[in-house]
C-alpha positions as CSV (number, residue, x, y, z in Angstrom):
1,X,105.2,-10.1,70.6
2,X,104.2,-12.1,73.6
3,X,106.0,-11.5,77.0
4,X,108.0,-14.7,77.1
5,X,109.5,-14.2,73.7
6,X,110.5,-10.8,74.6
7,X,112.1,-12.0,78.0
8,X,114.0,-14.5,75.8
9,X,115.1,-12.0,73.1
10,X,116.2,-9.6,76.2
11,X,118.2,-13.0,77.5
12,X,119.8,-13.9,74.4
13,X,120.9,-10.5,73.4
14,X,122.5,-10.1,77.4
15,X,124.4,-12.8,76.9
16,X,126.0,-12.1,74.1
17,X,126.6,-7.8,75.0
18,X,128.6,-9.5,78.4
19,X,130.1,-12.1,76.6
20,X,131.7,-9.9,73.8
21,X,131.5,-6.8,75.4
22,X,134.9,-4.3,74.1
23,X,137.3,-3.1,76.1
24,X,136.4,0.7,74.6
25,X,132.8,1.5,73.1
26,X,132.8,3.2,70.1
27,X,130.3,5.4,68.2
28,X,127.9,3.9,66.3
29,X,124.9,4.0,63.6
30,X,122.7,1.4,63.1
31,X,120.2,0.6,59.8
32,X,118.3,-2.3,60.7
33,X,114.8,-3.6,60.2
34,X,112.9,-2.2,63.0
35,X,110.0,-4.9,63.2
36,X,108.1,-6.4,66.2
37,X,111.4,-8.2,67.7
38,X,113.7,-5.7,66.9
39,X,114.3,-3.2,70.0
40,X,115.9,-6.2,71.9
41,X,118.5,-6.2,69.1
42,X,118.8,-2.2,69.9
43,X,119.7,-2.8,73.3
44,X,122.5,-5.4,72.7
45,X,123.8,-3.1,70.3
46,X,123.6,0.1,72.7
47,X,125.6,-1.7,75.7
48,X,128.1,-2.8,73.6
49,X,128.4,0.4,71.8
50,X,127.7,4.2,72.0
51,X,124.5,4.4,69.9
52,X,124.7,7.2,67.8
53,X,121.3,6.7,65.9
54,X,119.5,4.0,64.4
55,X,118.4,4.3,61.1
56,X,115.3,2.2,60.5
57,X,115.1,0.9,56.4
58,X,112.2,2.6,55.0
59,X,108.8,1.3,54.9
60,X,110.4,-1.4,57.8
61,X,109.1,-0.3,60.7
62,X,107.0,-1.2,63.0
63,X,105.2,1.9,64.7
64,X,104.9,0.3,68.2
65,X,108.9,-0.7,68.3
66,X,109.7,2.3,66.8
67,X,108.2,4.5,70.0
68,X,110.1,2.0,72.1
69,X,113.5,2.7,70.7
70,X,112.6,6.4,70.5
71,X,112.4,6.5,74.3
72,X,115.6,5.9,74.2
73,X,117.9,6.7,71.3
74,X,117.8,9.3,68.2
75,X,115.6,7.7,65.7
76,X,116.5,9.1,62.0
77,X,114.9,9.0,58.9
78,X,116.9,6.6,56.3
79,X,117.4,7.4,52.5
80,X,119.4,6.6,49.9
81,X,119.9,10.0,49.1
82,X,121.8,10.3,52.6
83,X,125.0,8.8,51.7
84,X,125.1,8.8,47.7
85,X,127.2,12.0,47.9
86,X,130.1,12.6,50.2
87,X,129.0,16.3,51.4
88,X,125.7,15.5,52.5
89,X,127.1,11.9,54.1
90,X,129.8,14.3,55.8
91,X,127.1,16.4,57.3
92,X,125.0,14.1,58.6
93,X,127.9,11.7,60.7
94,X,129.5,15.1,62.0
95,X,126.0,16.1,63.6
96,X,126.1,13.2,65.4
97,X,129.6,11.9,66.1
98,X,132.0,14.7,65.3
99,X,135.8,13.8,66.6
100,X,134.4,10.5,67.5
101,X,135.3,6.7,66.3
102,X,133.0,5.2,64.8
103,X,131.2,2.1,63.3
104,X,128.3,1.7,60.9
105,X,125.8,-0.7,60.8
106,X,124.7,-1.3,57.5
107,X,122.2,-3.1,55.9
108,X,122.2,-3.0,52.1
109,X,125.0,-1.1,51.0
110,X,123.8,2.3,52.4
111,X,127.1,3.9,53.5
112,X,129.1,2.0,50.5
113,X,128.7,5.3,47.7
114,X,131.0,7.8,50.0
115,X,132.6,5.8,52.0
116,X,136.0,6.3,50.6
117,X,135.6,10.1,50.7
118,X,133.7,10.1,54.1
119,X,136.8,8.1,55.6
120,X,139.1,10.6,54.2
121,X,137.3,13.6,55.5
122,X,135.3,12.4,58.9
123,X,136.7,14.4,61.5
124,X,136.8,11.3,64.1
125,X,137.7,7.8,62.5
126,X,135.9,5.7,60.8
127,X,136.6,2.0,62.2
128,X,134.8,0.1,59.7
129,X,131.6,-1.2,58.8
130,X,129.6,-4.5,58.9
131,X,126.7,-5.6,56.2
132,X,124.1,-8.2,57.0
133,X,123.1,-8.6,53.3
134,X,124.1,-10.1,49.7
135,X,123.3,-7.1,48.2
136,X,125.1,-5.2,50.4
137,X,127.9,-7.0,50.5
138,X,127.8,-6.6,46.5
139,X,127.9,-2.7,46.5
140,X,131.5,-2.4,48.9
141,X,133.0,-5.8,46.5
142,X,132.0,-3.0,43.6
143,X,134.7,-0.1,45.1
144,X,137.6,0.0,43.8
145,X,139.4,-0.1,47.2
146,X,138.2,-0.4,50.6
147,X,139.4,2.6,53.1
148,X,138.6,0.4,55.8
149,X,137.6,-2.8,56.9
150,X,134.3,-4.0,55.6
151,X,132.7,-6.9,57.4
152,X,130.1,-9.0,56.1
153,X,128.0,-11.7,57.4
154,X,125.8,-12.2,54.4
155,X,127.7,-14.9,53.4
156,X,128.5,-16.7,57.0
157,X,126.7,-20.2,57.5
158,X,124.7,-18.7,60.3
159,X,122.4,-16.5,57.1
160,X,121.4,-20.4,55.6
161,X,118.8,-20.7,58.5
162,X,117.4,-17.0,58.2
163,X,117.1,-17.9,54.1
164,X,115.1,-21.1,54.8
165,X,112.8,-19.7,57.0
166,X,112.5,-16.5,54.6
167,X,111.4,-18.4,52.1
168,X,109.3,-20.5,54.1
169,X,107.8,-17.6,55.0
170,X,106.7,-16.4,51.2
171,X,105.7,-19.9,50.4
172,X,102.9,-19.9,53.5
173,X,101.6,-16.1,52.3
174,X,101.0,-17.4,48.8
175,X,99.2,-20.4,50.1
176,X,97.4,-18.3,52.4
177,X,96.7,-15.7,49.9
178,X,95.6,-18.2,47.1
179,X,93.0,-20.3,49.9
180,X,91.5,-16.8,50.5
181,X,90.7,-16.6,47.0
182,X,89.3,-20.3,46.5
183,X,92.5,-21.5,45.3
184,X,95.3,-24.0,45.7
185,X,98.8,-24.1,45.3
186,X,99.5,-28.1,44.9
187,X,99.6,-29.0,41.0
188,X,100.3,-25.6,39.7
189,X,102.9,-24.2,37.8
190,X,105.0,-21.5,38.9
191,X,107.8,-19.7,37.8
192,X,110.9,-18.5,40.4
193,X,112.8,-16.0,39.1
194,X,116.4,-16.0,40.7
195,X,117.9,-19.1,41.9
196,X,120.1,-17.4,44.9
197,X,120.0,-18.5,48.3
198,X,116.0,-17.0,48.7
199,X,114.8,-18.2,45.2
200,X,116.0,-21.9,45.5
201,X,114.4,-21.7,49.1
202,X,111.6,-21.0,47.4
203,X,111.8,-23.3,44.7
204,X,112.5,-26.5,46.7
205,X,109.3,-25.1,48.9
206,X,106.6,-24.9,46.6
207,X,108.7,-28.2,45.2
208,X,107.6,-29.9,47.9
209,X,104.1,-28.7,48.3
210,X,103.4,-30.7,44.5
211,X,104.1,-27.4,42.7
212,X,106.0,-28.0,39.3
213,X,108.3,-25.3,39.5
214,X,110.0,-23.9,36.7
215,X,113.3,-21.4,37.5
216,X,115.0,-18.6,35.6
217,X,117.8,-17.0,36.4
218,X,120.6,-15.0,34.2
219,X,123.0,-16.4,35.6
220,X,124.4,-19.8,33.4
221,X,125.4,-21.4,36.9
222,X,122.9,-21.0,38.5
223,X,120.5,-22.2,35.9
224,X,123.0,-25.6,35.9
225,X,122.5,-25.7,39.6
226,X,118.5,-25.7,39.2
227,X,118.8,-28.5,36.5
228,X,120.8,-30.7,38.5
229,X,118.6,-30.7,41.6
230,X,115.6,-31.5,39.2
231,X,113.7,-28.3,38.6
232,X,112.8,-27.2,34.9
233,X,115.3,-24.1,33.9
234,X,113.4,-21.6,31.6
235,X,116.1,-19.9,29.0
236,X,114.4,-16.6,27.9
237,X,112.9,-14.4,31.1
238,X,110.6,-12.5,28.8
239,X,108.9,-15.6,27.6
240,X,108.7,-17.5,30.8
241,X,106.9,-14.6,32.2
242,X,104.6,-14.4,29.3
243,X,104.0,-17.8,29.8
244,X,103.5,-17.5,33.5
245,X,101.0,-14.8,33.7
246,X,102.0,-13.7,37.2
247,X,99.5,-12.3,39.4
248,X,101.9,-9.7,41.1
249,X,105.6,-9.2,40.5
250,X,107.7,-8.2,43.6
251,X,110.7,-6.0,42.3
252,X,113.3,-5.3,45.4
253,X,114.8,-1.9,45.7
254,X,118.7,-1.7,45.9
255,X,120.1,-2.8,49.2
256,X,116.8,-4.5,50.2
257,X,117.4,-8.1,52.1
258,X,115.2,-10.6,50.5
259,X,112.0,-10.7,51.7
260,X,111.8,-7.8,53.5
261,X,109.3,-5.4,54.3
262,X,110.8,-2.5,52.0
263,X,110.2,-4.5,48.8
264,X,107.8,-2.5,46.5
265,X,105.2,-5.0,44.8
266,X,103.4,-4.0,42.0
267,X,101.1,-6.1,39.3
268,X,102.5,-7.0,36.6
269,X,99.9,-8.1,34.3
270,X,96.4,-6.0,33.9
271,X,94.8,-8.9,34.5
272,X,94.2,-12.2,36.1
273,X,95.1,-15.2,33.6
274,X,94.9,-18.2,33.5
275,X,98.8,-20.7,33.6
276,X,101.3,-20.4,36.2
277,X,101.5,-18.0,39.3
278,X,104.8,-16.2,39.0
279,X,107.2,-16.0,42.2
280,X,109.6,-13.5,41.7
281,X,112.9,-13.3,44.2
282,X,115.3,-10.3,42.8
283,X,119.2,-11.2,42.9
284,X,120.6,-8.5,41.6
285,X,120.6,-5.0,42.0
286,X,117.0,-3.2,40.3
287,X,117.9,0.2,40.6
């Protein structure tokens, strides 16, 4: 990042730590993306609680922020397995904030498989938690009850911007990718699977670009919402990817924000053929 966009990040982030900073800090552990931009985010976060340890999502990290934030705070390795079972959830918040109160950060549903039992049995108090994602935010709806308050911001107004420029984002790499290969993107088909808040980003994108999109999703609703604004709604999924003959296929791990580093691509055809590129955006949960 260039020096004036760090000095504003370091700004932004001040403001906001003095404006709402509590009257007690609590503990806290924080999953986040740890890109480029990300260590100013760290900071607000540390002066307006006791950072515990941030978490960075796997295979989101950038190496040069991450040796900035380990100057300063315990830097942990983040898996699922950490917090799918209670005991080895237990052991891991009691090495760093036994007795304590604490928060946790999440982003994607990490904590949500033992956090009922982890309340129950945490030696200091849990005081709640708060998810960035849709995803996330899908995994604590899915408990039966929550043992403390869960809040989420994946639905707040202030995510429609990030979506936008998310997909704005994937629209410019395929254009860039298919220039690099001698190719362009106005007057092709292509095929958006998922019409959620990323996919019809997407759609109205390469819509606007002079790409005739075509959109799939499982979801009846959603497939009425696509037809309404205009876009061509494919029925089967199996047969509009046959049809498409995507280049590559990006599935999303559970818990992964859309569009973010952490999704896995792999190809999903042998070969190169000839019809629509396929632009994939997973909803729902793959695993």
């Amino acid at each position: 990042m260039e020096t004036f966009e760090r000095a504003r990040l370091d700004a932004y982030f001040a403001r906001i730590a003095a404006q709402f900073a509590p009257g007690e800090q609590t503990a806290s552990f924080l999953i986040t993306h740890l890109l480029a931009e990300r260590p100013a985010f760290v900071r607000a976060v540390a002066a307006m609680t006791r950072l515990t340890a941030v978490l960075p999502k796997p295979k989101s990290v950038h190496p040069a922020a991450k040796r900035e934030v380990e100057q300063t705070h315990m830097v942990d390795t983040l898996t699922r397995e950490m917090f799918a079972q209670a005991d080895d959830a237990l052991v891991y918040l009691e090495s760093r904030a036994a007795d304590q109160t604490a928060i946790l950060l999440d982003v994607g549903g990490y904590f949500a498989p033992s956090l009922a039992d982890v309340h129950s049995r945490f030696t200091g108090q849990l005081a709640g938690v708060i998810e960035d994602t849709e995803n996330g935010h899908r995994r604590y709806e899915d408990l039966d009850k929550l043992p403390c308050p869960v809040v989420s911001v994946a639905r707040s107004p202030l995510k429609a911007p990030e979506d936008f420029l998310v997909g704005q984002s994937v629209v410019f790499s395929t254009e860039a990718v298919m220039r690099d290969r001698g190719d362009i993107l106005h007057g092709r088909p292509a095929l958006v699977i998922g019409f959620g808040k990323l996919g019809s980003s997407i759609a109205r994108l390469l819509h606007a670009k002079g790409v005739q999109v075509t959109v799939f999703d499982i979801d009846p609703v959603r497939r009425t919402q696509a037809l309404s604004q205009g876009f061509a709604v494919a029925r089967d999924r199996e047969a509009a990817l046959a049809g498409a003959g995507p280049r590559r296929c990006t599935v999303r791990r559970s818990g992964d924000s859309p569009g973010s580093p952490s999704a896995s691509e792999r190809p999903a055809v042998p070969r190169r053929r000839a019809g629509a590129d396929g632009c994939r955006t997973a909803r729902r949960r793959t695993a």
